[in-house]
C-alpha positions as CSV (number, residue, x, y, z in Angstrom):
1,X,-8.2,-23.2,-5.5
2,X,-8.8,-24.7,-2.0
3,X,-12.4,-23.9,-0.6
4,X,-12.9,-26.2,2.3
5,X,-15.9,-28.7,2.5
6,X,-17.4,-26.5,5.6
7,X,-17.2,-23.3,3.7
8,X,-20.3,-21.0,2.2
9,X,-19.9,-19.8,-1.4
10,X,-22.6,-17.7,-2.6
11,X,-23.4,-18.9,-6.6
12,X,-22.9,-15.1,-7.6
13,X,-20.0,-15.2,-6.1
14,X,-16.6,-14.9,-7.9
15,X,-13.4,-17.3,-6.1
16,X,-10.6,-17.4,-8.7
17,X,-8.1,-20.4,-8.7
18,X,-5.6,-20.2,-6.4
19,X,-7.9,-18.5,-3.6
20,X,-7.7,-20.3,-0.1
21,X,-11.0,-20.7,1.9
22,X,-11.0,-21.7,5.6
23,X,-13.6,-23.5,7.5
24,X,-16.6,-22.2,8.5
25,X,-16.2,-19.0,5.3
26,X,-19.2,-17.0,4.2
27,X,-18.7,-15.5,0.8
28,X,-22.1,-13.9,0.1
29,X,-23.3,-12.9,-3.3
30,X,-22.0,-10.8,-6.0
31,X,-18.4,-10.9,-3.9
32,X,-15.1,-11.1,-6.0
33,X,-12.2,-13.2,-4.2
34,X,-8.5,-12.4,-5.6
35,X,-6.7,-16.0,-7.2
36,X,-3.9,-14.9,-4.1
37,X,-6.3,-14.4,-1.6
38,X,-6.4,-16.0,1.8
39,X,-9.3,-16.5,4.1
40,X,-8.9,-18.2,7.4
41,X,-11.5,-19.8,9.7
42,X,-15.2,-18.1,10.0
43,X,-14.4,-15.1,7.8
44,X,-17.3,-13.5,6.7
45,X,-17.1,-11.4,3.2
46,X,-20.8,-9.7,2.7
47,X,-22.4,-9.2,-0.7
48,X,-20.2,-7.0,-3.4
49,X,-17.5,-6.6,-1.0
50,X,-13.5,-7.4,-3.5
51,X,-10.9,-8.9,-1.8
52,X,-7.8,-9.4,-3.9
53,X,-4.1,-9.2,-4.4
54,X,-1.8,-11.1,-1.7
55,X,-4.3,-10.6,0.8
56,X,-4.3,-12.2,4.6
57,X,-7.4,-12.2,6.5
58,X,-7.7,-13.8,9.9
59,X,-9.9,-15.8,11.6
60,X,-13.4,-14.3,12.4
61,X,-12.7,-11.1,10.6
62,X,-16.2,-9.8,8.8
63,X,-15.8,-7.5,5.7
64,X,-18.8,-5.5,5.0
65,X,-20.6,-4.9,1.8
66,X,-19.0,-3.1,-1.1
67,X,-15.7,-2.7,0.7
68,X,-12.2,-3.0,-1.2
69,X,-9.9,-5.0,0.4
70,X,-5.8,-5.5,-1.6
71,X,-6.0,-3.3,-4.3
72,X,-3.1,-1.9,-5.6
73,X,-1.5,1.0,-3.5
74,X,-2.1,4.4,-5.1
75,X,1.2,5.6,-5.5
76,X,2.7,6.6,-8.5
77,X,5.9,4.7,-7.9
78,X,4.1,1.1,-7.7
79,X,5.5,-0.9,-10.7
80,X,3.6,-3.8,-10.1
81,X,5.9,-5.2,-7.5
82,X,4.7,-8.6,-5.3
83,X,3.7,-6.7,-1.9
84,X,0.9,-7.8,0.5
85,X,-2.2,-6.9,2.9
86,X,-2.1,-9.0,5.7
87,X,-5.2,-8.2,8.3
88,X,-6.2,-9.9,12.1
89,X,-8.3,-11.5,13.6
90,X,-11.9,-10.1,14.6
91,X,-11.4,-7.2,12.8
92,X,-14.4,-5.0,11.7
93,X,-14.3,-3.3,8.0
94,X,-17.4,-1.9,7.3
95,X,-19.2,-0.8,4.0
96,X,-16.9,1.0,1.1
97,X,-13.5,0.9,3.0
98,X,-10.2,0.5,1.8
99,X,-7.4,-1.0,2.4
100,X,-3.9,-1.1,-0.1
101,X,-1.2,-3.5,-0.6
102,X,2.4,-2.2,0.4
103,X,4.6,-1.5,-1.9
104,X,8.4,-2.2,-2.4
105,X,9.6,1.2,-1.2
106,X,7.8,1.0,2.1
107,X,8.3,-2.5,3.0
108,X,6.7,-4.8,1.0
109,X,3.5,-5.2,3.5
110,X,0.5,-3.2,4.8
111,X,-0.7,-4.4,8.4
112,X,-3.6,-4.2,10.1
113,X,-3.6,-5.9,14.0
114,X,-6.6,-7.7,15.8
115,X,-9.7,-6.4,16.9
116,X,-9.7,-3.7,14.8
117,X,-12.8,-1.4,13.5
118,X,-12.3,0.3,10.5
119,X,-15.7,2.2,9.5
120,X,-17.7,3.1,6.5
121,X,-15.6,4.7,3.8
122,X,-12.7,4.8,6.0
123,X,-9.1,4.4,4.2
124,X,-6.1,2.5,4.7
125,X,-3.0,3.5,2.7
126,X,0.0,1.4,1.1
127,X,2.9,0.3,3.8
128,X,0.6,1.9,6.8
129,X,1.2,-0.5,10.3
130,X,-1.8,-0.6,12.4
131,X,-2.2,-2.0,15.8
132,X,-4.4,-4.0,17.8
133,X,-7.6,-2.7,18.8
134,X,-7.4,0.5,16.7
135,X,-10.6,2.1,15.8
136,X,-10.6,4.4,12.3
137,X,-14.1,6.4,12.6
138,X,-16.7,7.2,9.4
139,X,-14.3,8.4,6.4
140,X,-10.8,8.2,8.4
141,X,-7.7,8.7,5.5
142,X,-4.7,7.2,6.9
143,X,-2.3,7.9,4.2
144,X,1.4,5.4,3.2
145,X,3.6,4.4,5.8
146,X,1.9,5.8,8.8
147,X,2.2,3.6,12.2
148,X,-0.6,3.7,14.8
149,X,-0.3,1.7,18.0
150,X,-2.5,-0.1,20.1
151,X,-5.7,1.3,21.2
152,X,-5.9,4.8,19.0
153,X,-9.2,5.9,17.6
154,X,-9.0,8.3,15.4
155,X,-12.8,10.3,14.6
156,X,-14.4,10.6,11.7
157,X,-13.3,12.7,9.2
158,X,-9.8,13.1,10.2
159,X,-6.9,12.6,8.1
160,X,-3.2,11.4,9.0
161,X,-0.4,12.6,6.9
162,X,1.8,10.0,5.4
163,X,4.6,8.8,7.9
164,X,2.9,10.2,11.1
165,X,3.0,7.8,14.0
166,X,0.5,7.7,16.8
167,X,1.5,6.4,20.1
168,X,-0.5,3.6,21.9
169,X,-3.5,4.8,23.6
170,X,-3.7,8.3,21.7
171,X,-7.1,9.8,20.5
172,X,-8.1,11.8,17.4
173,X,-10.5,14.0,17.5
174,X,-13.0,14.4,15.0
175,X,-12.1,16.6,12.1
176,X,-8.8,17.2,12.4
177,X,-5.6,17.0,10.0
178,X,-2.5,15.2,12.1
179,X,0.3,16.6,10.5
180,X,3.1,15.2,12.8
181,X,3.6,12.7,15.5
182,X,1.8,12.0,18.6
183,X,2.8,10.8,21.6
184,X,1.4,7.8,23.2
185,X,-1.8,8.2,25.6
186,X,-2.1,11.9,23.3
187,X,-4.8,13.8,22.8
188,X,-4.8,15.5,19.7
189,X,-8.0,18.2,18.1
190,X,-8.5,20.9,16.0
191,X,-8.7,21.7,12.1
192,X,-4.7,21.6,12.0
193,X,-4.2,19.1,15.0
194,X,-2.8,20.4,18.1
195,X,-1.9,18.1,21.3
196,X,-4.0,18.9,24.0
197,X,-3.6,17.1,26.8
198,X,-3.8,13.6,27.3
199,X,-6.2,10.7,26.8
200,X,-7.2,10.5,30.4
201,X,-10.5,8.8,29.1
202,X,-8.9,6.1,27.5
203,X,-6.6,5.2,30.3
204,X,-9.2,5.2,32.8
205,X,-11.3,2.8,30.4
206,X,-8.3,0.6,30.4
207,X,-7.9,0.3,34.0
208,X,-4.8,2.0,34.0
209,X,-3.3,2.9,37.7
210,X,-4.3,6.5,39.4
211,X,-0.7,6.6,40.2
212,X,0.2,6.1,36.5
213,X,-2.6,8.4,35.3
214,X,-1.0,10.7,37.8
215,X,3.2,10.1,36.5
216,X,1.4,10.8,32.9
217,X,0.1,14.0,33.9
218,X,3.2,15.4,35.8
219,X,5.0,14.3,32.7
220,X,3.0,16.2,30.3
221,X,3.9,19.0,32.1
222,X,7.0,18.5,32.2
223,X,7.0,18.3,28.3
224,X,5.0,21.5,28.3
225,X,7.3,23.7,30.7
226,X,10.4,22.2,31.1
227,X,13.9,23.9,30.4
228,X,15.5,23.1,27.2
229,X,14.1,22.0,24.0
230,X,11.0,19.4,23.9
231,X,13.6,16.3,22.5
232,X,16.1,17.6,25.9
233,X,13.1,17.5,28.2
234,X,11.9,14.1,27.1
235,X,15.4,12.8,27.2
236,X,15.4,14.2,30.9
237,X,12.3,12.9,32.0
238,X,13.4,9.4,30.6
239,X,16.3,9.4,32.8
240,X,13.9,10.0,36.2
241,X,11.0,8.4,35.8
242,X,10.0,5.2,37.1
243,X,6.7,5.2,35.7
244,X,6.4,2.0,32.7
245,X,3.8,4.5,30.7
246,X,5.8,7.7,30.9
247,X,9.3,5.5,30.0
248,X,6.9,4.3,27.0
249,X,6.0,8.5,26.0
250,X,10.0,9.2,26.5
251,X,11.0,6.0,24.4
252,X,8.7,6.9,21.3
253,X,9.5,10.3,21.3
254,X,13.7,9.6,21.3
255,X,12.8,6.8,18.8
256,X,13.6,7.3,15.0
257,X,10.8,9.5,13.4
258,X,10.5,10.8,9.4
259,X,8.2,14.0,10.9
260,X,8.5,16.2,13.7
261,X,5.9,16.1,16.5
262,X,2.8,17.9,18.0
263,X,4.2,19.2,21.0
264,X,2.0,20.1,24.3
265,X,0.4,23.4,24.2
C-alpha cells in the first residue's frame, strides 16, 4: 500500500494493501478502496462510495457517495479474467453509479475520457469506450462494448444497446432506447430512437462555423433524399465534400460497425 504523506484517509475508511493514493486524496468515511486500486492527485472518493478491481482514476476526479466504481462486469462469460477500469481526469460520478471492468472478450479495458459527468444511478457497462466531455443523464444504461465520442449527452433514462456507437457531438433525448448507431452531431428521440435531425444546439454551443453548421445540414439531406442506398449516399457525399465535420459523419458511417444505423427520417 502506498498512501502519500499529503493524502486524507477517513478512520472508517477501508484502503487494502496494494492500493495507490496520490497527493492531495480525500477518502471520506465508510469508503472501501480495492488492494489494485489507483488514485492519482486530488481525487476525491465521498462517504460509502467502493472503488475496486484494476481501477484508474485521474487526477481531480470526485466520486460521489454510495457509487460503485471496478466491479466485475455482469456478463455471464467473465471467468475472472485480469481486465481494467481506467477513468479521466475531472470526471463527475455522482451518487449510486456504476461502472464495470472489461472483460477479456471485449478488450480487456473499460474507458471513460476527461471531463466527464456521469449522474445518479447512471450505468456504465463492461468494454464500453467513452469520450471526453460525455455527459450520461439520471439513470443512463450504457450496456458492453458501446463507443460514445466526444461531447454526447445522452438524457436520463435512456438506454444504449450493447455495441451501439454515438458519433461526436450527438444528443440523446430523454427516454429513449438507441438500438443502432448514430451519426456524429445526431440527434436522436423517441421511445424506439429515431434520428431526427441534427444537434444544431450543440454545435452552436461549441462555436462551430455557420458555414459548417450549414455543409452539416445540406448533408443531412443529402442522407435523407439522396439516390441509392444510405451506405452509397454517404460514400458519395464523402467523395464531394470539403467540409472537415461532414468528412467526419461520412468517415464514421463507412467505418466498421457490429449494428446497423438510425438513418434520417
Amino acid at each position: 500500500m502506498a498512501i502519500h504523506p499529503e493524502a486524507r484517509i477517513h478512520p472508517s475508511a477501508v484502503v487494502e494493501p496494494g492500493a495507490v493514493i496520490g497527493a492531495g486524496c480525500d477518502v471520506g468515511p465508510f469508503c472501501v478502496i480495492g488492494p489494485d486500486v489507483v488514485l492519482h492527485e486530488r481525487v476525491v472518493v465521498k462517504s460509502h462510495a467502493v472503488v475496486t478491481g484494476a481501477t484508474e482514476i485521474g487526477c481531480e476526479t470526485v466520486i460521489f457517495p454510495f457509487a460503485t466504481v471496478g466491479e466485475v462486469p455482469q456478463d455471464l462469460k467473465y471467468k475472472g479474467e485480469k481486465s481494467r477500469l481506467v477513468v479521466g481526469r475531472r470526471c463527475r460520478i455522482r451518487e449510486g453509479a456504476t461502472l464495470n471492468l472489461g472483460t477479456e472478450g471485449g478488450g480487456g479495458v473499460t474507458r471513460v475520457g476527461d471531463d466527464v459527468l456521469i449522474m445518479t444511478g447512471a450505468h456504465v457497462g463492461h468494454d464500453a469506450q467513452i469520450g471526453n466531455r460525455v455527459i450520461l443523464v439520471n439513470h443512463v444504461a450504457i450496456a458492453g462494448h458501446c463507443v460514445l465520442g466526444d461531447d454526447v449527452i445522452v438524457g436520463g433514462l435512456s438506454g444504449v444497446h450493447q455495441f451501439v456507437r454515438i458519433g461526436q457531438g450527438a444528443i440523446i433525448g430523454a427516454v429513449t432506447m438507441v438500438t443502432n448507431d448514430v451519426i456524429p452531431y445526431g440527434l436522436v428521440q423517441a421511445p424506439r430512437g429515431e434520428l431526427d435531425g441534427l444537434n444544431l444546439v450543440g454545435l452552436k454551443r461549441r462555436g462551430v462555423e455557420r458555414g459548417e453548421i450549414t455543409a452539416l445540414r445540406a448533408a443531412y439531406q443529402m442522407l435523407a433524399q439522396g439516390e441509392g442506398t444510405f451506405l452509397d449516399r454517404a460514400r458519395r457525399l464523402g467523395e464531394e465534400t470539403d467540409s472537415p465535420h461532414v468528412r467526419e459523419v461520412t468517415d464514421f458511417i463507412l467505418s466498421a460497425s457490429d449494428r446497423s444505423f438510425l438513418t434520417p427520417k
